[in-house]
The first five atom37 places (N, CA, C, CB, O) and aatype in JSON, in Angstrom:
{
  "aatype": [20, 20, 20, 20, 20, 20, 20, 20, 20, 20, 20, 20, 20, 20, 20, 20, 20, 20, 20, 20, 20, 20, 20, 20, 20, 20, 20, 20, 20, 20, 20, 20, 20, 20, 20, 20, 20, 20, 20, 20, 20, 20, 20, 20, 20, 20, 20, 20, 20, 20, 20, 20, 20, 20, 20, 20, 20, 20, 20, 20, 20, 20, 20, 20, 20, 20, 20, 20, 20, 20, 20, 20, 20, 20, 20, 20, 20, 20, 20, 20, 20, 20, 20, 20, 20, 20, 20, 20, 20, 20, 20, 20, 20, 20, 20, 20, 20, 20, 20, 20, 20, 20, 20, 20, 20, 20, 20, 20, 20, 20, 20, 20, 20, 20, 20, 20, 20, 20, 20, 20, 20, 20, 20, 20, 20, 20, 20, 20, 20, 20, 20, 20, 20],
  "atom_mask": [
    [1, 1, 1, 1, 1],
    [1, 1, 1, 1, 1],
    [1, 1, 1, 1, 1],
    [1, 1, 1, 1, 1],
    [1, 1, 1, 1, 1],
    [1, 1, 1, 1, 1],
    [1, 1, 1, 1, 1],
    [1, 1, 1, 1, 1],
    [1, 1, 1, 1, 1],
    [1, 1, 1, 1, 1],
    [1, 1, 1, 1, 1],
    [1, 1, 1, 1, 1],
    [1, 1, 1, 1, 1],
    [1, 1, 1, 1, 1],
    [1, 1, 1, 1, 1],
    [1, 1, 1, 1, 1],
    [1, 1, 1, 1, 1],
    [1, 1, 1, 1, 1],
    [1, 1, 1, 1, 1],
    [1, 1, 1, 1, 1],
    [1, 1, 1, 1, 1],
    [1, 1, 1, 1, 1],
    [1, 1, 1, 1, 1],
    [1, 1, 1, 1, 1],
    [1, 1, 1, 1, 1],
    [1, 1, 1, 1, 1],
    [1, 1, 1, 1, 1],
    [1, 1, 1, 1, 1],
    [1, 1, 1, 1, 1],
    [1, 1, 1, 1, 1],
    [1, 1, 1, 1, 1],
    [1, 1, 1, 1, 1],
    [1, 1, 1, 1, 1],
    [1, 1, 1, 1, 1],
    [1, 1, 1, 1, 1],
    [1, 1, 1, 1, 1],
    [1, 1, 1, 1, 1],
    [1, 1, 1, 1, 1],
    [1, 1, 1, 1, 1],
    [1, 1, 1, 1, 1],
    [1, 1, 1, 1, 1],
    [1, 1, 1, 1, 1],
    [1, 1, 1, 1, 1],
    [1, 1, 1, 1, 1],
    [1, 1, 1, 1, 1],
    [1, 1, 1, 1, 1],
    [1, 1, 1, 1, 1],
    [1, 1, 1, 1, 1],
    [1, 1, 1, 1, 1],
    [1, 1, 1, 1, 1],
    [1, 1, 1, 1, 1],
    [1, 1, 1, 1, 1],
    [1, 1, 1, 1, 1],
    [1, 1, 1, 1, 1],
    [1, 1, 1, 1, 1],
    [1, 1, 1, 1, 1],
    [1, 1, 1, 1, 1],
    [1, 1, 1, 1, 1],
    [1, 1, 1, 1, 1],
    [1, 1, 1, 1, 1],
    [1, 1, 1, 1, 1],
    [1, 1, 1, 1, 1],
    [1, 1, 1, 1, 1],
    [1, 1, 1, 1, 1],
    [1, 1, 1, 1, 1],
    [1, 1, 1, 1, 1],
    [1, 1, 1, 1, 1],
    [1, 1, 1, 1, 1],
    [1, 1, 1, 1, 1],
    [1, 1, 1, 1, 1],
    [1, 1, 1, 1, 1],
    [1, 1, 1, 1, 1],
    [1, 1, 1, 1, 1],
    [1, 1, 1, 1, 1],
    [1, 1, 1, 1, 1],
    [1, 1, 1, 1, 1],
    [1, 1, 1, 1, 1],
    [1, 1, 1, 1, 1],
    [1, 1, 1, 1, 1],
    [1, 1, 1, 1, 1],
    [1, 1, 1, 1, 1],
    [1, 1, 1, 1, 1],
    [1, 1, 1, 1, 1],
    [1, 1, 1, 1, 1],
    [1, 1, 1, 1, 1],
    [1, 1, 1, 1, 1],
    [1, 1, 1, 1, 1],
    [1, 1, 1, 1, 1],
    [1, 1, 1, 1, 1],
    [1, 1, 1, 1, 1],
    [1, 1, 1, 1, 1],
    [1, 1, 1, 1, 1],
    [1, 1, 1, 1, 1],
    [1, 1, 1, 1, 1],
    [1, 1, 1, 1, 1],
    [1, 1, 1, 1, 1],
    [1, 1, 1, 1, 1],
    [1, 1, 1, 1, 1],
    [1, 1, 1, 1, 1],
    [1, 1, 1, 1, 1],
    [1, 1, 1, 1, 1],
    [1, 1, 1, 1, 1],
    [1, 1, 1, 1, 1],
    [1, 1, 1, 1, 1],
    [1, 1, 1, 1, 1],
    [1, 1, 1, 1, 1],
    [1, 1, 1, 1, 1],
    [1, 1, 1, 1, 1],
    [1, 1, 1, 1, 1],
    [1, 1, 1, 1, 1],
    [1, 1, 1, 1, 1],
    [1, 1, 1, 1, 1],
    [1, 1, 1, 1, 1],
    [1, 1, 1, 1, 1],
    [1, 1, 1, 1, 1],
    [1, 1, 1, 1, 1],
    [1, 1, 1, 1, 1],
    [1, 1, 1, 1, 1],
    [1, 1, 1, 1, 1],
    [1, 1, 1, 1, 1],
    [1, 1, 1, 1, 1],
    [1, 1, 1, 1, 1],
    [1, 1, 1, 1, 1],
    [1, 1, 1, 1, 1],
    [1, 1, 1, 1, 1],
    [1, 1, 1, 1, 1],
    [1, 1, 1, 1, 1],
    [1, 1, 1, 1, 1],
    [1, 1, 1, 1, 1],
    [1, 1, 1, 1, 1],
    [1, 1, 1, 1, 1],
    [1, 1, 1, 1, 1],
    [1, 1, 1, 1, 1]
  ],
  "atom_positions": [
    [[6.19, -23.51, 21.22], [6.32, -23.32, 19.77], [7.67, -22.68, 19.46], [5.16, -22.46, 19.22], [8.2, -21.77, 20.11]],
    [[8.08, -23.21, 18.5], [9.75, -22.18, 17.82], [8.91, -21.13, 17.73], [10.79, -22.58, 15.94], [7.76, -20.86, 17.39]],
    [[10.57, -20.3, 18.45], [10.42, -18.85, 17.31], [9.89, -18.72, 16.47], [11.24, -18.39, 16.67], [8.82, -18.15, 16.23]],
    [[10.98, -19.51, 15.58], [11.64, -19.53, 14.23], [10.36, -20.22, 13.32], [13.25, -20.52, 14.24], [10.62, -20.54, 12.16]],
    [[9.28, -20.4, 13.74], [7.82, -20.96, 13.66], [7.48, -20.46, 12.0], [6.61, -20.15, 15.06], [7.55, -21.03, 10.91]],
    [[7.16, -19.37, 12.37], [6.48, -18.66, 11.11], [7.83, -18.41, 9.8], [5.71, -16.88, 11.74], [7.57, -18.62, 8.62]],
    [[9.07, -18.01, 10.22], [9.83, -18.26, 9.29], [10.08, -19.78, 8.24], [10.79, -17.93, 9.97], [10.18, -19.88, 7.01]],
    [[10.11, -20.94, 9.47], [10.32, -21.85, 8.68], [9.01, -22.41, 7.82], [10.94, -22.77, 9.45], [8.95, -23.04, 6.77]],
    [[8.11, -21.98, 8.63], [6.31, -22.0, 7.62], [6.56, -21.41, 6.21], [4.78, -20.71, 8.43], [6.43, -22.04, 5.16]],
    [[6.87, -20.37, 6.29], [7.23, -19.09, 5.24], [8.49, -19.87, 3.89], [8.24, -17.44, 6.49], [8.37, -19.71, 2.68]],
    [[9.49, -20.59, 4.5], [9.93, -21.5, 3.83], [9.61, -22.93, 3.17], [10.56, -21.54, 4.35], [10.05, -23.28, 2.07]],
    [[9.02, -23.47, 3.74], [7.95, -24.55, 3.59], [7.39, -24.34, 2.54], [6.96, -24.67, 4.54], [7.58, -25.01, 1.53]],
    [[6.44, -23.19, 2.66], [5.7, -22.75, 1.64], [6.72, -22.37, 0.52], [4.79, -21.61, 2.09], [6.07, -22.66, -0.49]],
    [[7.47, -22.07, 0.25], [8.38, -21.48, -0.94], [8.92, -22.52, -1.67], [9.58, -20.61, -0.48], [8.99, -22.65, -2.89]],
    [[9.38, -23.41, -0.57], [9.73, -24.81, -1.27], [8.76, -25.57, -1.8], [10.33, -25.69, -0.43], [8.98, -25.96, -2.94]],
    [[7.66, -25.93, -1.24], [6.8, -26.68, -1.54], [6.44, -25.88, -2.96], [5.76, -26.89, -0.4], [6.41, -26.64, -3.92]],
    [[6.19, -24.58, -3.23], [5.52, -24.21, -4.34], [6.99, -24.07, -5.51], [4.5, -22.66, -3.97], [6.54, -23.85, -6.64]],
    [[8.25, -24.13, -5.53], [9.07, -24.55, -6.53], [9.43, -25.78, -6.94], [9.96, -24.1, -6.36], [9.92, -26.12, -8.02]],
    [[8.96, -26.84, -5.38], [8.59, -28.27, -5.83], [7.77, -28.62, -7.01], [7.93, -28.85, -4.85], [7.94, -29.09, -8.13]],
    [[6.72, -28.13, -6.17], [5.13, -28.48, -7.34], [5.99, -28.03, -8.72], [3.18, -27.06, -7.02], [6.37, -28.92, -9.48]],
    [[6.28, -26.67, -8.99], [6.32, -26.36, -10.35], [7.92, -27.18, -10.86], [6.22, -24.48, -10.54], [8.07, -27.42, -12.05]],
    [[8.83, -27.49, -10.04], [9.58, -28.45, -10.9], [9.42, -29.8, -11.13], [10.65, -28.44, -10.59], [10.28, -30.46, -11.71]],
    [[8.09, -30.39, -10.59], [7.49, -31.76, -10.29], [6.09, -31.71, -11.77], [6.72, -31.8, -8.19], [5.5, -32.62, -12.35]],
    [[6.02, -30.11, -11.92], [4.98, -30.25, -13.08], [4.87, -28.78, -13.68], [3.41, -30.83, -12.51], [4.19, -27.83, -13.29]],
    [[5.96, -28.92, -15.01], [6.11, -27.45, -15.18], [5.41, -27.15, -16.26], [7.48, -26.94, -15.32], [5.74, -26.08, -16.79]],
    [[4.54, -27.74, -16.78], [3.13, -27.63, -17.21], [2.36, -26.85, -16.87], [2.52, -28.46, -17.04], [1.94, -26.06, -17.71]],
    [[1.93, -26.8, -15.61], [0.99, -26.0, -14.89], [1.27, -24.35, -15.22], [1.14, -26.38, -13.27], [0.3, -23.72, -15.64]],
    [[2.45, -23.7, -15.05], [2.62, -22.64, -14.93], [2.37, -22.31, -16.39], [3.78, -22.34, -14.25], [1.51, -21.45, -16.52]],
    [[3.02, -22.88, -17.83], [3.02, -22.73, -19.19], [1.45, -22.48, -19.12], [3.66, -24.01, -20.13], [1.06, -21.32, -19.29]],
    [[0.61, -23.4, -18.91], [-0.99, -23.16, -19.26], [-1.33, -21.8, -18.89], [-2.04, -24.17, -18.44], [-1.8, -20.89, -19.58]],
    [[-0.94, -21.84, -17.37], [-1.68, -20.73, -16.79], [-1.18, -19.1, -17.35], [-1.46, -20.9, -15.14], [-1.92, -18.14, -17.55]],
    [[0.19, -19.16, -17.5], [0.92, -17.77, -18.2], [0.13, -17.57, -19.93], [3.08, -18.15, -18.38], [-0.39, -16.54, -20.37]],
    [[0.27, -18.85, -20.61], [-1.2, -19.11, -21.76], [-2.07, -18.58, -21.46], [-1.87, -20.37, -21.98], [-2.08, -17.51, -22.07]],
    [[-2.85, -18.67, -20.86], [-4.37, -18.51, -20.35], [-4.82, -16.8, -20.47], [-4.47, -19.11, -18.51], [-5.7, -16.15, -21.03]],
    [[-3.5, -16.5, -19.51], [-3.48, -14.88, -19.35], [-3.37, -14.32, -19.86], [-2.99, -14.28, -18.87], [-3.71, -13.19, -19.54]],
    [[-2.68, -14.6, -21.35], [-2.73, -14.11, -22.3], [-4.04, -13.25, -23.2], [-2.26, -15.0, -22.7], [-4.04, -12.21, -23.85]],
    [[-4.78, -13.95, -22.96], [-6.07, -13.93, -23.54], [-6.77, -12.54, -22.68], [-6.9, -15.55, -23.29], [-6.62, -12.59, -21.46]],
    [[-7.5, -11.35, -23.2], [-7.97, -10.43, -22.6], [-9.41, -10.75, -21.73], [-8.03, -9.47, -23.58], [-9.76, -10.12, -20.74]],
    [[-10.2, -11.97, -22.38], [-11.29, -12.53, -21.79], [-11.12, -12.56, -20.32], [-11.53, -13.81, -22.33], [-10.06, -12.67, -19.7]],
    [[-12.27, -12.47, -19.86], [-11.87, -13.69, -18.42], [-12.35, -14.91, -18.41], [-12.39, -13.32, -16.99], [-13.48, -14.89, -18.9]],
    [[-12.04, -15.91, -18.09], [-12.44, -17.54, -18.48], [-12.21, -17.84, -17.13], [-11.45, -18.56, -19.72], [-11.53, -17.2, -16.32]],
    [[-13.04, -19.24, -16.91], [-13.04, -19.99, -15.64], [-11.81, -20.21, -15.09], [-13.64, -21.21, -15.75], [-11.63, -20.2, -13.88]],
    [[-10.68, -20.47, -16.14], [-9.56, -20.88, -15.1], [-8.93, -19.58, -14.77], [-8.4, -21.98, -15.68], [-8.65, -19.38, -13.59]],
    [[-8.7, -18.76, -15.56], [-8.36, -16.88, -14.61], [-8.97, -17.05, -13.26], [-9.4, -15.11, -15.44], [-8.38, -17.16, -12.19]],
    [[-10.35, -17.06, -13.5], [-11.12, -16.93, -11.93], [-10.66, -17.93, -10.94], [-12.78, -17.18, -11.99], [-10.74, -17.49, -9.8]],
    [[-10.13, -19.37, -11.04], [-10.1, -20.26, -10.71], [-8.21, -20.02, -9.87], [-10.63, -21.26, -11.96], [-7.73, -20.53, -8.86]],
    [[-7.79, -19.32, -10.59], [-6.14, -18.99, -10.51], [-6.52, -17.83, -9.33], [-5.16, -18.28, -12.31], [-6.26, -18.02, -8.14]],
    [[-7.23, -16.49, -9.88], [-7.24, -15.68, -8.7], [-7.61, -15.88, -7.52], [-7.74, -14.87, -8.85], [-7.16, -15.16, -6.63]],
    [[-8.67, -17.05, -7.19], [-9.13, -17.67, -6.18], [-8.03, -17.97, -5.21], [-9.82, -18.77, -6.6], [-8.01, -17.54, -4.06]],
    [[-6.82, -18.98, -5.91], [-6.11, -19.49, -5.4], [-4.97, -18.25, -5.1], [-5.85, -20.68, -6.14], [-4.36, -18.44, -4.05]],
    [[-4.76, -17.6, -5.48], [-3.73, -16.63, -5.41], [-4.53, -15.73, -4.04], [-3.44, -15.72, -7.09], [-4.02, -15.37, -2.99]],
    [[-5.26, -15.63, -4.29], [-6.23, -14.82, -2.9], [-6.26, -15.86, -1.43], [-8.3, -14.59, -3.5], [-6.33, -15.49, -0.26]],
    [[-6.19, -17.19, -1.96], [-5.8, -18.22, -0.83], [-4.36, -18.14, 0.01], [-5.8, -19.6, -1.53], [-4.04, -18.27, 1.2]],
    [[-3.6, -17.84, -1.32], [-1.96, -17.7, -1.1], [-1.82, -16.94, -0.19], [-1.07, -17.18, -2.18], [-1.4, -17.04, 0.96]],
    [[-2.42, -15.8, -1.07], [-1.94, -14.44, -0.75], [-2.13, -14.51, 1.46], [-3.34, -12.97, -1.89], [-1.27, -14.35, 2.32]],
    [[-3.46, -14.79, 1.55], [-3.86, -14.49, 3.32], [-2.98, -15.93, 3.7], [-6.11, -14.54, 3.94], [-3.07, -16.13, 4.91]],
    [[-2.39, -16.68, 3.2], [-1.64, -17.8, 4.13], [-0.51, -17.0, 4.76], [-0.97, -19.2, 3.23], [-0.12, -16.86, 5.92]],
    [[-0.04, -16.37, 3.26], [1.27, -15.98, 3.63], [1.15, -14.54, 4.54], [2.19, -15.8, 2.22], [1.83, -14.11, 5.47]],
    [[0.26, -14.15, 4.0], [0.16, -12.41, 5.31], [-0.05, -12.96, 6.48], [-1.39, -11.02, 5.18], [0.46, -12.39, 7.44]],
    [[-0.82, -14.15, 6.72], [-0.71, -15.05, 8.12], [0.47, -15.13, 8.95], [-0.91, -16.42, 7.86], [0.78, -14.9, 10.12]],
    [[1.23, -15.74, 7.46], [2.75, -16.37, 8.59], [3.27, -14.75, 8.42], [4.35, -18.1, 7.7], [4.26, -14.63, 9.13]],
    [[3.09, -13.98, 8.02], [4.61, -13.11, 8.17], [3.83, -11.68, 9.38], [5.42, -12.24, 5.94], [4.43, -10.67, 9.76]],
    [[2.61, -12.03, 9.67], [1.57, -10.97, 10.62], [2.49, -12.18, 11.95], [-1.0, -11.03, 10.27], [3.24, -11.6, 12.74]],
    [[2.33, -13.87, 12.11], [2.84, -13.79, 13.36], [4.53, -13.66, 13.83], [2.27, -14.89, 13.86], [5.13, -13.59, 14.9]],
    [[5.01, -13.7, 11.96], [6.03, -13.64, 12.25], [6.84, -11.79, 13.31], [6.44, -14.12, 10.76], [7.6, -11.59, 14.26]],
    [[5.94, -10.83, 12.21], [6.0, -9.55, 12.96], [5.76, -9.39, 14.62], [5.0, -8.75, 12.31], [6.34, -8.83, 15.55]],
    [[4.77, -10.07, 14.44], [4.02, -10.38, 15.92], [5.19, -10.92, 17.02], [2.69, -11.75, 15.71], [5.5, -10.31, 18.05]],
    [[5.81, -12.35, 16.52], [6.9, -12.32, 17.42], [8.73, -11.66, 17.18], [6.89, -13.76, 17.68], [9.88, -12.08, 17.31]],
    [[7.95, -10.28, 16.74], [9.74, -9.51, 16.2], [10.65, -10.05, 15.39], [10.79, -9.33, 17.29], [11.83, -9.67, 15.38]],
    [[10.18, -10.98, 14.66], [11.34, -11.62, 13.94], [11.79, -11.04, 12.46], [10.96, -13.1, 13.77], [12.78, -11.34, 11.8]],
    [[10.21, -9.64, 12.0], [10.42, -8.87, 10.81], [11.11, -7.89, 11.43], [9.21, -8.41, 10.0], [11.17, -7.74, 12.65]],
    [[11.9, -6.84, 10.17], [12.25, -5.65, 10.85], [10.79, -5.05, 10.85], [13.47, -4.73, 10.11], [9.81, -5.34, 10.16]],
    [[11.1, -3.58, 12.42], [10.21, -2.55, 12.53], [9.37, -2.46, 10.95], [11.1, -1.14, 12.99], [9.68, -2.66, 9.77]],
    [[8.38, -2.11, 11.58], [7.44, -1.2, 10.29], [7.73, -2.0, 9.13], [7.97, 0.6, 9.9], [7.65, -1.18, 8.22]],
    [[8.13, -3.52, 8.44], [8.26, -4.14, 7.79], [6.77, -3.91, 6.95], [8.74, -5.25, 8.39], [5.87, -3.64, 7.75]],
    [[6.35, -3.95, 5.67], [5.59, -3.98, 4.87], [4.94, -5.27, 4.62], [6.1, -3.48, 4.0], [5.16, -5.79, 3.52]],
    [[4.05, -5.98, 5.6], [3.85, -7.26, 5.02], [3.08, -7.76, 3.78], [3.39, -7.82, 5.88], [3.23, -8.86, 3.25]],
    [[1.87, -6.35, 3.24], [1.6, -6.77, 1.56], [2.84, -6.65, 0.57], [0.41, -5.69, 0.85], [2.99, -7.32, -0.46]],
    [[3.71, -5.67, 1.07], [4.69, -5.69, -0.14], [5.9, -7.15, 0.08], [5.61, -3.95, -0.12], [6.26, -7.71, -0.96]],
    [[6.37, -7.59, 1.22], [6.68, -8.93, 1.36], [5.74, -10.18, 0.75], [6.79, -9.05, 2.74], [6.28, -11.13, 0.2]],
    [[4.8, -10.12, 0.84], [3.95, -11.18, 0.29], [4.23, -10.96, -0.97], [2.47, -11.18, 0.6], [4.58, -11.97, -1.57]],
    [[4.18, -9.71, -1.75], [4.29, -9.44, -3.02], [5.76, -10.39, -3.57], [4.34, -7.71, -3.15], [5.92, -11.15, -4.51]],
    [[6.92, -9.78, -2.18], [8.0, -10.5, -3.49], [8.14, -11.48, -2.45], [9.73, -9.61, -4.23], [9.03, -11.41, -1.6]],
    [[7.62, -12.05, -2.47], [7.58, -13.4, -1.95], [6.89, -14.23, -2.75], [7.04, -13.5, -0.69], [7.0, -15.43, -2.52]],
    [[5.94, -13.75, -4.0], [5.41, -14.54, -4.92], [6.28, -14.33, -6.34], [3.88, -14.21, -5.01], [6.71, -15.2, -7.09]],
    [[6.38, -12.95, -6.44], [7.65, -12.26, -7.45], [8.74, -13.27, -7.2], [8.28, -10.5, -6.97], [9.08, -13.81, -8.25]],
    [[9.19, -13.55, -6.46], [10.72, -14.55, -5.84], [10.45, -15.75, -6.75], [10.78, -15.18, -3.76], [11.17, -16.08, -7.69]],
    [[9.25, -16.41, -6.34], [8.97, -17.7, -6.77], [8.77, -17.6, -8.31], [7.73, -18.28, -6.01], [9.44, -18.39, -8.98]],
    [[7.84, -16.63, -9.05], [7.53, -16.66, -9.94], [8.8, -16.13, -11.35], [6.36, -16.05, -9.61], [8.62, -16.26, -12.56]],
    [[10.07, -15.52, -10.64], [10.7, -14.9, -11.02], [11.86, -16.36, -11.27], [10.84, -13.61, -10.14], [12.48, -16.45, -12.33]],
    [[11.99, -17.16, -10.4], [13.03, -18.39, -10.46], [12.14, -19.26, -11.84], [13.15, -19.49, -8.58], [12.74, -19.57, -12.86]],
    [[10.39, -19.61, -11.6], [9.78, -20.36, -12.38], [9.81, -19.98, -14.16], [8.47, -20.36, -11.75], [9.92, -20.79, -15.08]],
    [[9.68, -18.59, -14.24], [10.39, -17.7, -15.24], [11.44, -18.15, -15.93], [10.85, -16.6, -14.71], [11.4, -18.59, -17.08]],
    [[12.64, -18.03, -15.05], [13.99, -18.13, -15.81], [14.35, -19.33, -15.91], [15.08, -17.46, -15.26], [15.38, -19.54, -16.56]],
    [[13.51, -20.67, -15.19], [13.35, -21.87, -15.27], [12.7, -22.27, -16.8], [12.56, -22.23, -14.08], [13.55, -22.64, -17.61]],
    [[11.75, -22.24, -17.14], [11.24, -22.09, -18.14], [11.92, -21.66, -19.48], [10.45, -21.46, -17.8], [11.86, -22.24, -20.56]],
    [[12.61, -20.43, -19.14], [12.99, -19.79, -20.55], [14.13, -20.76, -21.17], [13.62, -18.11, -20.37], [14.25, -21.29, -22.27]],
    [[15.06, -20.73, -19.75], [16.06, -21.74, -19.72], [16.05, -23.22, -20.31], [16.26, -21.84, -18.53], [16.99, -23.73, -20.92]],
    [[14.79, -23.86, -20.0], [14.58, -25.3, -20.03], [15.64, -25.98, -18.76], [14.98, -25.9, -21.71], [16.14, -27.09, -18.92]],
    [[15.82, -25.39, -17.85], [16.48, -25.56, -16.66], [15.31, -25.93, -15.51], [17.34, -24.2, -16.35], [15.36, -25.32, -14.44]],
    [[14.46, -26.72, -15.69], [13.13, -26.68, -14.73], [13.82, -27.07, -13.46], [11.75, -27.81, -15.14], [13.52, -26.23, -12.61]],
    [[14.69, -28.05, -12.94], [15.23, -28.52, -12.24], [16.05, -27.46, -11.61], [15.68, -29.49, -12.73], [16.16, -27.54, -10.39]],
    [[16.51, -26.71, -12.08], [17.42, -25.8, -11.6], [17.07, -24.82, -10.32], [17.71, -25.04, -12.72], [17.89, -24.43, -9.49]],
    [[15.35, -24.44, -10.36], [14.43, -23.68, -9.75], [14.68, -24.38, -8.33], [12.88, -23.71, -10.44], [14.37, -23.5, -7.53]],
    [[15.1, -25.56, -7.55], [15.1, -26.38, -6.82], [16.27, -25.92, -6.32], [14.9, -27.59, -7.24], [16.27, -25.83, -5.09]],
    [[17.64, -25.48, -7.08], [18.6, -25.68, -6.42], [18.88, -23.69, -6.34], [19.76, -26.93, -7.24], [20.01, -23.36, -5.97]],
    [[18.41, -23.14, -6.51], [18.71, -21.97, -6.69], [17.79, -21.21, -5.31], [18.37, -21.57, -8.3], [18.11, -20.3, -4.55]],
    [[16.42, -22.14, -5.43], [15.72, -21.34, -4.53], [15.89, -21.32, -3.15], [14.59, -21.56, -4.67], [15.19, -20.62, -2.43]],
    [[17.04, -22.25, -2.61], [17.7, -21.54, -0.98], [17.96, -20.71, -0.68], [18.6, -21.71, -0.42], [17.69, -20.14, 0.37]],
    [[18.99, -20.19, -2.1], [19.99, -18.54, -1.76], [18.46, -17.43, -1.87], [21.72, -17.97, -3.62], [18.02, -16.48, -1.23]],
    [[18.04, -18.2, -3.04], [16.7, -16.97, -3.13], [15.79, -16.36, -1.75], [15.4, -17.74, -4.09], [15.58, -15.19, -1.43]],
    [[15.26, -17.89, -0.98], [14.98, -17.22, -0.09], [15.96, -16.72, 1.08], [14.09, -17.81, 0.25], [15.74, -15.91, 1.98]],
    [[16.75, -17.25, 0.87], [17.76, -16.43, 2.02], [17.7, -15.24, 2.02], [19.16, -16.57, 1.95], [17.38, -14.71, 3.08]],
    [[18.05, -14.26, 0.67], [18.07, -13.21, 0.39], [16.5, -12.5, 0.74], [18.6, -13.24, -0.93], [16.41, -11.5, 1.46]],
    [[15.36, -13.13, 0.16], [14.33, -12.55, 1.29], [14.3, -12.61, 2.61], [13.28, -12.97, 1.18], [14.23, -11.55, 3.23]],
    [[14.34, -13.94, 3.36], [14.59, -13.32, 4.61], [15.46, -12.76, 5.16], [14.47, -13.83, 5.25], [15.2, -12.34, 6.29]],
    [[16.75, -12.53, 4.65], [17.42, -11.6, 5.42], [16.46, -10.3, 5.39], [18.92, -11.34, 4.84], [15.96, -9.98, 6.47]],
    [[16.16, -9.52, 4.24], [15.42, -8.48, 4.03], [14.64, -8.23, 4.72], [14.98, -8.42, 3.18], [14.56, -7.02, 4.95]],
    [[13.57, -9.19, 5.48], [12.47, -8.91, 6.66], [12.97, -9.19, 7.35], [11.26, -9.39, 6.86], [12.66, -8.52, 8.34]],
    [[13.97, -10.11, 7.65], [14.58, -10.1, 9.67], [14.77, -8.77, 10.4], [16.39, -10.78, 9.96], [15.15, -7.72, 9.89]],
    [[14.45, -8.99, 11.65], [14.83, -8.06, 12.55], [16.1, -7.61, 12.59], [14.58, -8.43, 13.62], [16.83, -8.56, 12.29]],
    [[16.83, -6.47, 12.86], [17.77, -6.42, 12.92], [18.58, -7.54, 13.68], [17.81, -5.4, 13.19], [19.31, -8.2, 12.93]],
    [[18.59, -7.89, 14.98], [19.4, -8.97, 15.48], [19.31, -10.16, 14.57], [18.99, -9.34, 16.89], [20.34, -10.83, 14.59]],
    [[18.43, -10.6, 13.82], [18.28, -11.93, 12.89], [18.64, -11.73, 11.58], [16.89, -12.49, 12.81], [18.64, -12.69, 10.81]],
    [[18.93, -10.67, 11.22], [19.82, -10.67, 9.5], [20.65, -11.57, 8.95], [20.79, -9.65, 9.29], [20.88, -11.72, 7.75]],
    [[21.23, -12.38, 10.18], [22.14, -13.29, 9.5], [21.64, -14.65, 9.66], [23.54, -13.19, 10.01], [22.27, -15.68, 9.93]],
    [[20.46, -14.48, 9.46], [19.5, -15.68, 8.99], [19.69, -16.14, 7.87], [18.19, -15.43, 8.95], [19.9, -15.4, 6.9]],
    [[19.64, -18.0, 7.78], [20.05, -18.57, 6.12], [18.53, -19.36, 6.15], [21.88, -19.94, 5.86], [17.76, -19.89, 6.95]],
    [[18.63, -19.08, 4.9], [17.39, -20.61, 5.25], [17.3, -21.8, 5.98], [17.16, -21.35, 4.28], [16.29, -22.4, 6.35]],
    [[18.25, -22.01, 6.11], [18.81, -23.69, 7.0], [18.54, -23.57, 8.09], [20.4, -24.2, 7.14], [18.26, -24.52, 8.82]],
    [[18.59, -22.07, 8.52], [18.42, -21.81, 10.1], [17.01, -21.37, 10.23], [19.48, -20.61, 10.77], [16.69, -20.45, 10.98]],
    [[16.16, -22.02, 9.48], [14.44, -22.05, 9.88], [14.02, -23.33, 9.19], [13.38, -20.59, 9.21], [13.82, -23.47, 7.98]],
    [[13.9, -24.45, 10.37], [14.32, -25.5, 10.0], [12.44, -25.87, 10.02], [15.67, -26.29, 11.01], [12.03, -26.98, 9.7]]
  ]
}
C-alpha cells in the first residue's frame, strides 16, 4: 500500500465533495435554507446523518494517516476533520456569494495544500496536493 494512502484518500474526498457541489450547487442553497428554520425537520436529521457519516470517514483516513506518521506529533484529528469540512464549506460559501460556482474547482488545490501542509509530519511539510496522487 502507498504511504501516501490515506493522504491521497483525504484528497479524493475533498475533491469529490467540491465536485458534487460545483456539478449541483443547488444542494448546498436548500440545505443552508433548511437551517435556517429553528424546527427540526426530516431533512436536518437526514443532513446530520450524513455529516456523522463524513465526519468517521474522514477521522478514518487521518487515524491511519497518524498511524503511519504522516500527521505531525499530537496532531488533533477532531479538530482536522473540523477544518477539513470548514475548508470545503468555506470555498462552497464564497462560491455561492460570488456566483463563481466553478471557481470552487480551481481554487480547491491550493486550499487543500494549505491543509495538508498543516497536518504533515515535520519531514512531509512540503507536501502539495499533486504529491498524493
Amino acid at each position: 500500500m502507498n504511504k501516501l494512502a490515506p493522504l491521497a484518500a483525504l484528497q479524493a474526498v475533498f475533491m469529490a465533495h467540491v465536485d458534487f457541489v460545483a456539478a449541483h450547487p443547488g444542494v448546498p442553497r436548500v440545505i443552508f435554507q433548511e437551517l435556517q428554520h429553528a424546527q427540526d425537520t426530516a431533512l436536518k436529521a437526514r443532513v446530520r446523518g450524513l455529516m456523522q457519516q463524513y465526519r468517521k470517514l474522514l477521522m478514518g483516513l487521518l487515524e491511519h494517516a497518524q498511524a503511519q506518521r504522516l500527521l505531525a506529533p499530537g496532531t488533533d484529528r477532531e479538530a482536522a476533520a473540523v477544518l477539513f469540512v470548514g475548508s470545503v464549506q468555506g470555498l462552497v460559501m464564497q462560491s455561492l456569494i460570488s456566483g463563481e460556482v466553478r471557481a470552487m474547482a480551481q481554487q480547491a488545490p491550493a486550499v487543500f495544500t494549505i491543509y495538508l501542509r498543516g497536518l504533515a509530519a515535520t519531514g512531509s511539510r512540503h507536501l502539495r496536493a499533486k504529491d498524493t496522487p
